[in-house]
N, C-alpha and C positions, 0 to 999 in steps of 0.2 A: 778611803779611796786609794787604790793603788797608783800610787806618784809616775811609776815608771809603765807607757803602756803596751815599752816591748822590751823583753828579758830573754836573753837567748844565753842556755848554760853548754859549754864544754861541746859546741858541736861539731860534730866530725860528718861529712858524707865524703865515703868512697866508691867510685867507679872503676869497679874489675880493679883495685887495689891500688888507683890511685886518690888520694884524697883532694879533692875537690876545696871542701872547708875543712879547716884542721885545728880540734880544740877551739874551735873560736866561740869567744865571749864577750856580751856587746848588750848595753844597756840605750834606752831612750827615754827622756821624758814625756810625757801627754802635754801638745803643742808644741811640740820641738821642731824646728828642720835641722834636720841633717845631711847632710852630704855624702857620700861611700865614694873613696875614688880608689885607684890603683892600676898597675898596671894589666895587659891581656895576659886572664889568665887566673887571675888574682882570686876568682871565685867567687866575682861581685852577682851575675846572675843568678848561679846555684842560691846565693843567700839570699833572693830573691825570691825562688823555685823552694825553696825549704819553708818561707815566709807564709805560700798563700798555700803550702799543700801542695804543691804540684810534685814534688821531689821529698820522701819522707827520710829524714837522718838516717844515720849507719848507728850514730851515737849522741846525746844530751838532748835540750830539753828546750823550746820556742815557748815562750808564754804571751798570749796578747791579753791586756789588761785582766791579769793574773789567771788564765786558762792555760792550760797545754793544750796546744794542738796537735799535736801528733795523731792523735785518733779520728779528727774530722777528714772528709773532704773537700776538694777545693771551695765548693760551692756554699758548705758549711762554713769554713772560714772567711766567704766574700759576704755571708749575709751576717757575721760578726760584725763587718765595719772593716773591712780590710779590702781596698779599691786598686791597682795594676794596672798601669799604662804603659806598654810597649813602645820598645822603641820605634817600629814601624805604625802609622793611626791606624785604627781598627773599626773604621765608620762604614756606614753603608751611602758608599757614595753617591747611585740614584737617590738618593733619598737630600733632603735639604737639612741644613744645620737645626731647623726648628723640628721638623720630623726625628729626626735624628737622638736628639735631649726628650724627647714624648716618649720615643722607646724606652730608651734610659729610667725616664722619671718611672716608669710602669713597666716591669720587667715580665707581668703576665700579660702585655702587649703587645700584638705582633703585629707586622709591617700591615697589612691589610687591614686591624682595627684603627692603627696611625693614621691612614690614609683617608678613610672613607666612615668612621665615628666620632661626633662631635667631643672636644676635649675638655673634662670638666675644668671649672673656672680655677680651682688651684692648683692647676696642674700648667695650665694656660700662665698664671701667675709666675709660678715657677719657673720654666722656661723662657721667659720673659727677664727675669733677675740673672739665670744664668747667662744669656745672649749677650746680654751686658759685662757680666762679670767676664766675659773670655771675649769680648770685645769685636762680636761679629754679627750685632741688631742691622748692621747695611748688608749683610748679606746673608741675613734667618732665612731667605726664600731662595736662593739660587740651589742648583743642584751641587753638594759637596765634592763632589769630583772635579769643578768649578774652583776649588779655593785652594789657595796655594800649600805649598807642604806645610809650612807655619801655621797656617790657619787649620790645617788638617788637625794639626798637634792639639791647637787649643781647643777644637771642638773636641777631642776624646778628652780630652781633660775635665771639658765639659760636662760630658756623658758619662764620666766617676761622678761627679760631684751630684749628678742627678739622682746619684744610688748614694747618696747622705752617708759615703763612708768617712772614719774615726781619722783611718792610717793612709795613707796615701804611698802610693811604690811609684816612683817617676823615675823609668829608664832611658836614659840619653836626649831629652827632651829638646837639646838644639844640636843634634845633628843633622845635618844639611839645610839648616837654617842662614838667612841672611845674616848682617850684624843689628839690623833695625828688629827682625824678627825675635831673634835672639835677647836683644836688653828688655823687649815687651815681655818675653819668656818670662825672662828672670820677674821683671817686676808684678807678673800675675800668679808665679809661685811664691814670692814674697805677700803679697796679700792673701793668698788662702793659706798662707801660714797663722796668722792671725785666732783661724777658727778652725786648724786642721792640724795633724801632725804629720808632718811628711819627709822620709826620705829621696833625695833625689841620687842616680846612676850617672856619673859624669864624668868626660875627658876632657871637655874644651876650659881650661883650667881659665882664663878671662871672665867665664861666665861662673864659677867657682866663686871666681873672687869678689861677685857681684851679690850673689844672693846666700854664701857660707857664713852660718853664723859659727857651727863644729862640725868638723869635719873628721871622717875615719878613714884610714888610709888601710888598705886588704893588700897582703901581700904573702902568696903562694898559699892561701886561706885560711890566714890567720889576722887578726887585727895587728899593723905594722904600729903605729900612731895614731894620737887621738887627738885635737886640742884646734885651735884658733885657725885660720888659713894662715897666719904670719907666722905661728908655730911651729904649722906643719911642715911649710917650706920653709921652715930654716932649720929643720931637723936632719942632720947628718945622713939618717939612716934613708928617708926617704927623697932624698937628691940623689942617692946613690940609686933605687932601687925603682925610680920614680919619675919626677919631675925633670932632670938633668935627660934623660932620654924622651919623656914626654914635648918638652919645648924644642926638642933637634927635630921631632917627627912635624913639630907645629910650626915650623920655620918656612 
């Protein structure tokens, strides 16, 4: 079994001849969290967009539990086990948090069988374990447009989890989040680390320092540093290029 379940060799994408990611080379192990931070700019989306297909290299090689993807499409690579959650939630907000995880659990499901076809009983079960897990059973029935941005978050979070992906991509997950919101964040991508492998997109560096076990620091798309959060920030290079600028803008 292949240790590592993402292998990313020598990769380069340019846009009209600027490079985006440059050479960069970046390993993970299978249930790792990770963290990607850096500054705007850094390239951290595109290595995102490279990740599930949505943006194919100029140059090198993505392997998820030893495949190359380069030749799938996106859809191809999501039904690998490779699950995207944007920064902004992507829920259908008529719809409740329980309707909502139905879809998810059942991807040949459309809003009109959610609605109005009985749910078979492990599927009922399932959504039942997730509600729980992302901590929104008092409010499975209200209409999701109803729940605050925080809870928006954790319902799509949700609605991965319902599609049983391997890898998990978590971009910006406490921006515009409270501070109450935010340390629940942290601690419910700290338990589906657990049974998941996830990197997380991140600037609000407190919330870093809560759920970082290793962390990669992208800079001008390249891998800057690699190593501990105590590490990272106390690395010459990425005070300079990083952090020292990051805590003036978070002041």
């Amino acid at each position: 079994m292949n240790e590592n379940i993402l292998e990313i060799e020598n990769l380069t994408v340019s846009f009209d001849g600027f490079n985006a990611l440059n050479h960069l080379t970046f390993t993970m192990n299978t249930g790792e969290l990770r963290v990607i931070i850096g500054p705007n700019g850094a390239g951290k989306t595109t290595f995102l967009d490279v990740i599930t297909g949505k943006v194919k290299p100029t140059q090198g090689k993505v392997f998820f539990k030893g495949r190359n993807l380069r030749k799938y499409s996106e859809d191809s690579i999501a039904r690998f086990g490779i699950g995207r959650k944007f920064q902004t939630p992507r829920v259908y907000l008529n719809l409740t948090p329980r309707e909502n995880l139905e879809i998810s659990c059942n991807r040949n499901k459309n809003v009109f069988q959610t609605l109005f076809k009985p749910t078979p009983a492990s599927e009922h079960n399932t959504v039942k374990t997730l509600l729980e897990t992302i901590g929104l059973v008092a409010k499975a029935d209200i209409a999701s447009g109803l729940l605050s941005h925080g809870e928006k978050q954790w319902l799509e979070i949700g609605m991965l989890l319902a599609q049983s992906p391997d890898l998990l991509l978590v971009d910006e997950p406490v921006a515009g989040l409270t501070d109450e919101e935010t340390a629940l964040t942290g601690e419910l991508l700290i338990s589906l680390a657990q049974s998941h492998s996830i990197i997380v997109i991140e600037h609000d560096m407190e919330f870093v320092r809560q759920i970082a076990r290793k962390v990669t620091v992208l800079h001008e798309g390249s891998v800057l540093c690699e190593g501990s959060i105590e590490e990272v920030q106390n690395d010459p290079k990425v005070i300079q290029v990083y952090l020292g600028s990051t805590e003036e803008h978070d002041k």
